[in-house]
VEXVEXDREN-434463 format. One line per field, with one value per residue (C-alpha): residue number from 1; residue in one letter; x, y, z. Coordinates in steps of 0.02 Angstrom, whole numbers, plus 50000, padded with zeros to 5 digits. Example, Ala and Ser with C-alpha at 12.3 -4.5 7.8 and 13.67 -1.06 7.14 Angstrom:
BEGIN
resi = [1_2]
resn = [a_s]
c1 = [50615_50684]
c2 = [49775_49947]
c3 = [50390_50357]
This chain:
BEGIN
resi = [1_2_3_4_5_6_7_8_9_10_11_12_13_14_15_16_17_18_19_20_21_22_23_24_25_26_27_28_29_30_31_32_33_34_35_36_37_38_39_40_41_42_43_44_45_46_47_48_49_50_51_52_53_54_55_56_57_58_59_60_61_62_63_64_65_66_67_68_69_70_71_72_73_74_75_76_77_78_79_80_81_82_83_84_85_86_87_88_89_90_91_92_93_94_95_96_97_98_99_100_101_102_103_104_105_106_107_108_109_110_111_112_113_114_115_116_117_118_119_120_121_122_123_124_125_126_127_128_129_130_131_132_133_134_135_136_137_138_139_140_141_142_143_144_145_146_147_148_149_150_151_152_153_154_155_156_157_158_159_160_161_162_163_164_165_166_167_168_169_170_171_172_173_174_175_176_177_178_179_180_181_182_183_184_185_186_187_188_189_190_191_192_193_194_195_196_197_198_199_200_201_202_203_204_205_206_207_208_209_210_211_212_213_214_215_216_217_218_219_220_221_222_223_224_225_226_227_228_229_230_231_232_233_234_235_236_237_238_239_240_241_242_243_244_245_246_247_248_249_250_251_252_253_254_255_256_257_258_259_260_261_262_263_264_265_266_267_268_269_270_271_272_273_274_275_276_277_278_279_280_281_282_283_284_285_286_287_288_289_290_291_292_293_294_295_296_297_298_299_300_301_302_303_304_305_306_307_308_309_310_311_312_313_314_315_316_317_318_319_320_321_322_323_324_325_326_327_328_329_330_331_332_333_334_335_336_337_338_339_340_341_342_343_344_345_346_347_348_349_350_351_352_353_354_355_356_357_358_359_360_361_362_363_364_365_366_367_368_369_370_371_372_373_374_375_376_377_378_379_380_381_382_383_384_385_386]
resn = [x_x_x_x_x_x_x_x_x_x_x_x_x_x_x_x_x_x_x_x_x_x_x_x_x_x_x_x_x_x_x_x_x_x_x_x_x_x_x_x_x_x_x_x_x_x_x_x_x_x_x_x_x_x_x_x_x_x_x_x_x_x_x_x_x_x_x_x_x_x_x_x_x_x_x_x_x_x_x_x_x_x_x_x_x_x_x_x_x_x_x_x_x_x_x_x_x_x_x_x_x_x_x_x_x_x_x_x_x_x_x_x_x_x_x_x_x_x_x_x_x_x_x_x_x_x_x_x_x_x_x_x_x_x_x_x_x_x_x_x_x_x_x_x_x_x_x_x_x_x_x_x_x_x_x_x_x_x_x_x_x_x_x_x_x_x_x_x_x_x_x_x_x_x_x_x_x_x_x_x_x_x_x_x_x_x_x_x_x_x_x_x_x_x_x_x_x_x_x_x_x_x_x_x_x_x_x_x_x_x_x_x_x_x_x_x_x_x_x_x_x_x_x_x_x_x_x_x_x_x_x_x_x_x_x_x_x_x_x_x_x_x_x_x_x_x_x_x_x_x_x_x_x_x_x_x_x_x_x_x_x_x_x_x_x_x_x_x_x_x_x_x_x_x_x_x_x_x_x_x_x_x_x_x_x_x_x_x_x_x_x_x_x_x_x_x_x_x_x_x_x_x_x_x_x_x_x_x_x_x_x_x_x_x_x_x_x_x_x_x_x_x_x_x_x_x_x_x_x_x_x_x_x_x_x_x_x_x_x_x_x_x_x_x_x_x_x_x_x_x_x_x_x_x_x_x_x_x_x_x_x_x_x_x_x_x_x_x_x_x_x_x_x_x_x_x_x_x_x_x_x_x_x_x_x_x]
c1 = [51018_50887_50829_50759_50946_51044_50913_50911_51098_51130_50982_50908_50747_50790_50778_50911_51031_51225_51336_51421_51272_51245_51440_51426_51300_51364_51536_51423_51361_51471_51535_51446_51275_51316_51328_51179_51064_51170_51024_50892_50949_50981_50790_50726_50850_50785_50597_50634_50692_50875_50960_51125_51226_51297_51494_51443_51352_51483_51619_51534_51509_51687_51764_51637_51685_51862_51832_51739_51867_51998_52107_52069_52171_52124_52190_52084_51900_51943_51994_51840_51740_51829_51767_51574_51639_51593_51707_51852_52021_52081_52257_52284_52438_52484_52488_52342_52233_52061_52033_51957_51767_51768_51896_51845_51806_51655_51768_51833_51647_51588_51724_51717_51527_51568_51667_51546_51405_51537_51573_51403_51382_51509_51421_51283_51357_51442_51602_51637_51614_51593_51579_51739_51805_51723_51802_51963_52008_52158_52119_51956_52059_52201_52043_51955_52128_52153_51985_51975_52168_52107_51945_52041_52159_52046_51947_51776_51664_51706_51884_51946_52043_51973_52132_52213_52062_52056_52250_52231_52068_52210_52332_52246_52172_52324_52402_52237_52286_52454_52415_52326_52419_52563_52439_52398_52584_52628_52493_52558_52721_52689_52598_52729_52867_52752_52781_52958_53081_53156_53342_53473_53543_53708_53805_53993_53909_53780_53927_54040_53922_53858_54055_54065_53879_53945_54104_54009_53869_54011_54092_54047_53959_53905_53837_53826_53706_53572_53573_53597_53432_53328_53350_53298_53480_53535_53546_53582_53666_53643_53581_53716_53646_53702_53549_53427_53555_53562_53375_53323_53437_53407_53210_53227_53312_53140_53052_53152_53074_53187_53261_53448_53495_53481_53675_53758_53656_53790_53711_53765_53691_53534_53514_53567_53390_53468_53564_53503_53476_53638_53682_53622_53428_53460_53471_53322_53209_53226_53193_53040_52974_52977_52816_52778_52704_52873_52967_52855_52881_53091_53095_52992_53068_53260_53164_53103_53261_53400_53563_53687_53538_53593_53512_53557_53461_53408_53367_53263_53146_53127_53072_52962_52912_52870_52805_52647_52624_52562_52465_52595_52598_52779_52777_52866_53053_53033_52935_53092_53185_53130_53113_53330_53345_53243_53354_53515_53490_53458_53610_53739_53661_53619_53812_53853_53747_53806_53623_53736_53914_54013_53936_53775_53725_53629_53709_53654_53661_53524_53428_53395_53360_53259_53111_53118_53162_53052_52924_53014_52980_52790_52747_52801_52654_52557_52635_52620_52419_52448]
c2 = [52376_52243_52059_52104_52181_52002_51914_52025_52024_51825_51803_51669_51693_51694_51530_51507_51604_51580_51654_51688_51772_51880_51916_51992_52071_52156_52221_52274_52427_52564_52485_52611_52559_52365_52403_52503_52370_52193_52200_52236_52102_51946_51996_51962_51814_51726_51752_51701_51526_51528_51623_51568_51583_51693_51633_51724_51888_51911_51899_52005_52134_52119_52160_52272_52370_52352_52411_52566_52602_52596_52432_52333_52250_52182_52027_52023_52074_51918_51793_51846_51823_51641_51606_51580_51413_51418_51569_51486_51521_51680_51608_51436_51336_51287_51470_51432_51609_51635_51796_51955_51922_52065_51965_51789_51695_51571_51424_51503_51578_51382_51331_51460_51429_51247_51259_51369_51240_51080_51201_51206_51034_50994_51123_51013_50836_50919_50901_51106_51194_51343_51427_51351_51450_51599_51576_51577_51377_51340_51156_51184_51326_51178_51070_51216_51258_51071_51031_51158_51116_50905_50998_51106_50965_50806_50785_50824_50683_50741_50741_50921_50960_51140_51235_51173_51218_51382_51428_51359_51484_51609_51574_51585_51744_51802_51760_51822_51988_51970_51936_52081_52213_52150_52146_52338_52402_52300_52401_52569_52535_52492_52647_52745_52682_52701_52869_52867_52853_52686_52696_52625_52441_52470_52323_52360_52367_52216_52115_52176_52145_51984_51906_52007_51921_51742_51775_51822_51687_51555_51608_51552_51650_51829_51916_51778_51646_51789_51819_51651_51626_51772_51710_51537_51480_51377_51210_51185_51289_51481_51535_51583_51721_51900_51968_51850_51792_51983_52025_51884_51896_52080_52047_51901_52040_52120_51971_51832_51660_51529_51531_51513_51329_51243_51147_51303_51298_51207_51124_51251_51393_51296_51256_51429_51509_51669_51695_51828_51807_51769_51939_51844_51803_51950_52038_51903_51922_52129_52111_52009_52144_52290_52307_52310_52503_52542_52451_52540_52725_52696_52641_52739_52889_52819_52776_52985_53033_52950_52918_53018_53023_52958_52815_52768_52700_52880_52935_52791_52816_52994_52955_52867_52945_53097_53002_53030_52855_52778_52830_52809_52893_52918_53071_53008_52996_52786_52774_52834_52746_52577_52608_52677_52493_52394_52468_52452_52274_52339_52443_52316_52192_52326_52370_52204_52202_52369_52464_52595_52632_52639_52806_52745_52844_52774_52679_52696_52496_52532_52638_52531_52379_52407_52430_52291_52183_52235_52198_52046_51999_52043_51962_51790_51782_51817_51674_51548_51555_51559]
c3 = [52674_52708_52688_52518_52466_52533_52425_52268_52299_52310_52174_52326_52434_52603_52665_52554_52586_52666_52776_52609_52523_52685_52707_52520_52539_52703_52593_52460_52549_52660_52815_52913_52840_52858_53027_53062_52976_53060_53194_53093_52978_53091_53168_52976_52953_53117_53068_52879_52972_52923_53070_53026_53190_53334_53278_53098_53163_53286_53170_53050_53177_53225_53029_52988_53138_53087_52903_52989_53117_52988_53048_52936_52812_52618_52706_52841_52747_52617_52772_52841_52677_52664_52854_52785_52723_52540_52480_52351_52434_52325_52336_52370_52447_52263_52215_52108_52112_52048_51933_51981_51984_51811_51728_51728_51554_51555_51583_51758_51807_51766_51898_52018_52022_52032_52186_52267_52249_52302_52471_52524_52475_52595_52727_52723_52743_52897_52823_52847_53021_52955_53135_53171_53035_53098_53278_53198_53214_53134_53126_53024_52887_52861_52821_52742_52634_52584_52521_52400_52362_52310_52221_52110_52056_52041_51895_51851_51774_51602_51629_51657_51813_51864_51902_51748_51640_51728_51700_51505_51490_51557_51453_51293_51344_51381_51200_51120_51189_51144_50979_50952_51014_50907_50762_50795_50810_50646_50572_50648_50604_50414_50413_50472_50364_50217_50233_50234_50092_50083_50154_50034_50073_50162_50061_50136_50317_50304_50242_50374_50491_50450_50463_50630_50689_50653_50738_50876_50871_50855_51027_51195_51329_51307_51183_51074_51186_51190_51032_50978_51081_51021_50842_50899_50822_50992_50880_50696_50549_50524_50356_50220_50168_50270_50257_50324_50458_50519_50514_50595_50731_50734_50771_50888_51006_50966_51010_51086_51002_51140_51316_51348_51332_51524_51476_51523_51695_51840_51994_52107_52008_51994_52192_52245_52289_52355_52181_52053_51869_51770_51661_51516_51589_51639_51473_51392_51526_51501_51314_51348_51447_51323_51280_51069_51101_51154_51018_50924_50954_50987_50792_50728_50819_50725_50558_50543_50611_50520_50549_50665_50807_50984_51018_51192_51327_51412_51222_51172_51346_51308_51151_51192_51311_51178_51070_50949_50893_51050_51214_51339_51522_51573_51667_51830_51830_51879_51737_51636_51729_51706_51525_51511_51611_51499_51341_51438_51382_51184_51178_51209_51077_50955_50968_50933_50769_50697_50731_50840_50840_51008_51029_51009_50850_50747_50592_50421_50439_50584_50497_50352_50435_50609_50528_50430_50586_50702_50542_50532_50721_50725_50550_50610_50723_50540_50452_50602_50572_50382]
């Protein structure tokens, strides 16, 4: 840990570098050996012509110690970091928050880099004190905290505002990823059912069924606005035929394609902070959160076993849970746990479509057409981009 690391480290010679190059440069290396070589270190600064200043090294001194001695927080080593007066705020008033350093796409590195550069910038003209910020002033962190705020949303000369180009980058990384673990269990699941005999088309139950599921759909309230929203169907008429109305109503529980309609929201329920989720975002919000490898493995698990298998909430996770189709860790009992809760939303729906009885056993109306719902659900991504 020398003046040669800090500058291999930053990528600048010496007379170039900043409290922030230093700083990580410092938290590269085991507190203990930051330490040791601080002396050594702001000798070779001062002779290299850019001794930074006392405010800094003391302040380093005083969280490496820290780090060392144990009593030190995550909070406190990034505050610290964001003292040097060109570190981007890792979380911002607006709640905008940078990626992990490992994670960022080239259209966040661009910005992050960006704001970096406009922060020393700023150094320079003498609009940062940077010691101030290492003496704790809580004058220069507001101004510190809403500089970086106007940077992130102004616009650049072309036109892009940085944290909205940053949070877009997200998003589509976030639906590339999506995408493609949907396209891999579609693929595992076709596999698996090829495998399978084909069930025979329950006619008396789809029929009896479908009647039941536009009773239900027609009513007010619970079950039928969930349902009515996983199958997109909040406005407009429901198709005629039994079949298609089931299925795809059966695989927007599997993938819910709207939100519940804000009409039913009341002023009160929308101004009360301290309220919970309503049972029914309740019950969406669950079935958004069941991840497709665990979709997955519970069908797959009813398709080989047939009708007449229990298919309740604590069944399903253990399935799962046992499972051969996907690498899944659910040793821990929470792990179960959250899994039973997730399905505790399935159950009642499922119920409601004929896929269990009020046992919860499977139904040879269930057996026959979960797979080709949950097919249903994860092929409509597939036709989208057709």
């Amino acid at each position: 840990m020398d003046l040669d690391f800090v500058c291999v480290h930053a990528g600048r010679p010496a007379a170039g570098l900043t409290r922030r190059d230093v700083a990580r440069a410092l938290l590269a290396v085991p507190s203990g050996v930051a330490l040791v070589a601080l002396a050594d270190l702001r000798r070779a600064m001062l002779a290299a012509g850019n001794p930074l200043s006392a405010p800094f090294w003391e302040s380093a001194r005083t969280t490496l110690s820290a780090i060392e001695s144990g009593n030190a927080t995550i909070g406190d080593v990034q505050r610290w970091l964001e003292s040097t007066g060109t570190e981007p705020l890792l979380l911002t008033r607006s709640l905008f928050v940078w990626p992990e350093e490992d994670e960022r796409g080239p259209v966040a590195a661009e910005m992050y880099g960006r704001l970096v550069s406009h922060l020393e910038e700023q150094i320079a003209a003498g609009v940062i004190d940077p010691d101030a910020l290492a003496r704790g002033d809580s004058g220069a962190r507001r101004a510190y905290e809403e500089l970086q705020e106007h940077w992130l949303a102004g616009p650049l000369p072309d036109g892009r505002v940085p944290a909205a180009a940053v949070d877009e980058e997200q998003d589509e990384e976030l639906f590339a990823a999506w995408d493609e673990e949907e396209a891999f269990a579609l693929d595992e699941l076709r596999r698996i059912l090829a495998e399978l005999p084909d069930p025979v088309r329950p006619e008396a139950e789809l029929r009896a069924a479908g009647a039941r599921l536009r009773r239900v759909l027609s009513e007010p309230g619970y079950p039928g606005n969930v349902l009515r929203a996983c199958a997109g169907y909040c406005d407009g008429p429901l198709p005629g035929d039994d079949e298609e109305l089931w299925l795809s109503v059966t695989a927007g529980v599997a993938g819910p394609v709207a939100d519940l309609p804000e009409d039913d929201d009341t002023v009160e329920e929308f101004t009360d902070l301290e309220a919970g989720l309503s049972p029914e975002d309740s019950a969406l919000a669950s079935l958004c959160a069941i991840h497709h490898a665990d979709w997955l493995a519970a069908v797959a698990a009813l398709a080989r076993r047939g009708p007449g298998v229990l298919a309740s909430p604590e069944r399903i996770a253990r399935f799962i849970a046992e499972s051969d189709d996907i690498d899944v860790d659910m040793d821990e009992p929470e792990d179960l746990a959250a899994t039973e809760t997730l399905f505790g939303s399935v159950a009642p729906l499922w119920k409601t479509l004929g896929i269990v009885d009020g046992s919860g056993i499977l139904t040879p109306l269930g057996h026959w057409g979960l797979p080709r719902a949950l097919e249903r659900a994860w092929s409509a991504t597939d036709a989208l981009g057709d």
